[in-house]
N, C-alpha and C positions, 0 to 999 in steps of 0.2 A: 639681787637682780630679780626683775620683773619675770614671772614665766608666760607672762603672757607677749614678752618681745625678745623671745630667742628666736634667733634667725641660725637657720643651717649652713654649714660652711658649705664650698662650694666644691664640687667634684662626685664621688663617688652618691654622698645622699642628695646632691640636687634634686633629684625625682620625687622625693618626699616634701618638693614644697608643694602651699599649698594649690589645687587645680581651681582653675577657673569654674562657677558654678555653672551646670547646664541641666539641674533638675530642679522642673517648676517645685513653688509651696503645696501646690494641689494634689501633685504625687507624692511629695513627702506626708501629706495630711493623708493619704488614703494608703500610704504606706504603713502606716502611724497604726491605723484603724484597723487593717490586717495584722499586723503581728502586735497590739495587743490582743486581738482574738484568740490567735494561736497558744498565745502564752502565759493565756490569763486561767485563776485556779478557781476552786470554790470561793475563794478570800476576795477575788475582784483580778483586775489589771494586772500586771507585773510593776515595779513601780517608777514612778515619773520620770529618776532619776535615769534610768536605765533604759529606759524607751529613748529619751533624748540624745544619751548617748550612741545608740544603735542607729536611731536617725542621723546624726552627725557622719558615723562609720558610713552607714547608706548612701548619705550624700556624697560623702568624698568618693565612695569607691565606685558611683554613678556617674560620676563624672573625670571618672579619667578611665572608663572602657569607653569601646568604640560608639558611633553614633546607633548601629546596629542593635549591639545588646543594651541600649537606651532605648530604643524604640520596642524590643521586645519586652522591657519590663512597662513600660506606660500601657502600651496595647495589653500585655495580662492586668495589670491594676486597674484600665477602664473594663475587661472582663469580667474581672470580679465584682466590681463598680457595680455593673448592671446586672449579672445573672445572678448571682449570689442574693439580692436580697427577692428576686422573685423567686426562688426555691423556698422561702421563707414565707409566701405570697406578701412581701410588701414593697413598697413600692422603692427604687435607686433614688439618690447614690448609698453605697453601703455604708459610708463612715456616720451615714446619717442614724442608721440603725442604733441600738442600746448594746451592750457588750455581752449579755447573754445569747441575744438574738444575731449576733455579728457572730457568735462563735457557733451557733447553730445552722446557721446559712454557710458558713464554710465549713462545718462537717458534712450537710446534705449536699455541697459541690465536690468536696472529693470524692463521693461514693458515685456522683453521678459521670455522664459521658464525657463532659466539660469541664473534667479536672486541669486537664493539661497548664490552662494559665494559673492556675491557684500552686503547683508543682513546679514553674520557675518560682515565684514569688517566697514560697516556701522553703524553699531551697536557700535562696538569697540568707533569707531574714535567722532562718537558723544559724545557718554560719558564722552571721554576723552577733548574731544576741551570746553565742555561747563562747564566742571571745572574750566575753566580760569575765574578770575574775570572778565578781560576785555569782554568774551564772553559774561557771566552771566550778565551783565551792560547791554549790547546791546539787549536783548532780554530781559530786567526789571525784571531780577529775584533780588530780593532784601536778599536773605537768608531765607524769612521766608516761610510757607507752602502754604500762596494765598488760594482762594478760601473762600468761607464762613465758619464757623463754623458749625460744628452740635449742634440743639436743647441741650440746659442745659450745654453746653460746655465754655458756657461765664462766 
């Protein structure tokens, strides 16, 4: 069997099929260009494989909340769009930027007054990126809850 033509039965996971799309290519491309910023090392980017998929994750979970918190992530991503790369003095849109300077312009917006849009965004993208097993690996989350128990819990 093809996995690319399982269809889900119908009842309890209907809600997991897929949503109809309602996030343009231009916000996924400047979504793209923020959180490789975020999450890129000395080494360069995070890599292709794992951006695509976290864009994928982005999409779907963009389009199936409300019209609201769609319109608050476009209006933070055109924020960042334009303020971010003048903190940097050059000139929007940010994806245009080079990735050192893309991660330097959003280190100089969190520090400044105008973080607010860059802290949904960020919020979003982490959640989403560290769902990846391979992320989860790299930062030793192992699945289970860490830390010690509480008294009588053993």
């Amino acid at each position: 069997m093809d996995d690319q033509n399982i269809t889900l039965a119908k009842g309890d996971y209907a809600d997991l099929a897929v949503a109809p799309r309602r996030v343009s290519g231009r916000m996924l491309r400047t979504l793209r260009s923020v959180a490789e910023a975020i999450f890129s090392t000395d080494d360069g980017p995070p890599p292709r494989d794992r951006m695509d998929w976290l864009l994928g994750d982005a999409e779907d979970f963009l389009s199936r909340v409300g019209s609201q918190t769609r319109w608050v992530m476009r209006l933070s991503l055109l924020a960042i769009s334009v303020v971010a790369p003048l903190l940097v003095v050059r000139l929007p849109p940010f994806r245009s930027l080079a990735l050192r300077e893309r991660a330097r312009a959003l280190t100089r917006l969190e520090r400044s007054k105008f973080s607010a849009p860059l802290l949904a965004v960020k919020a979003l993208v982490t959640l989403l990126y560290y769902e990846h097993p391979d992320a989860a690996r790299e930062v030793g989350f192992d699945g289970g809850c860490g830390g010690a128990l509480p008294r009588g819990a053993e």
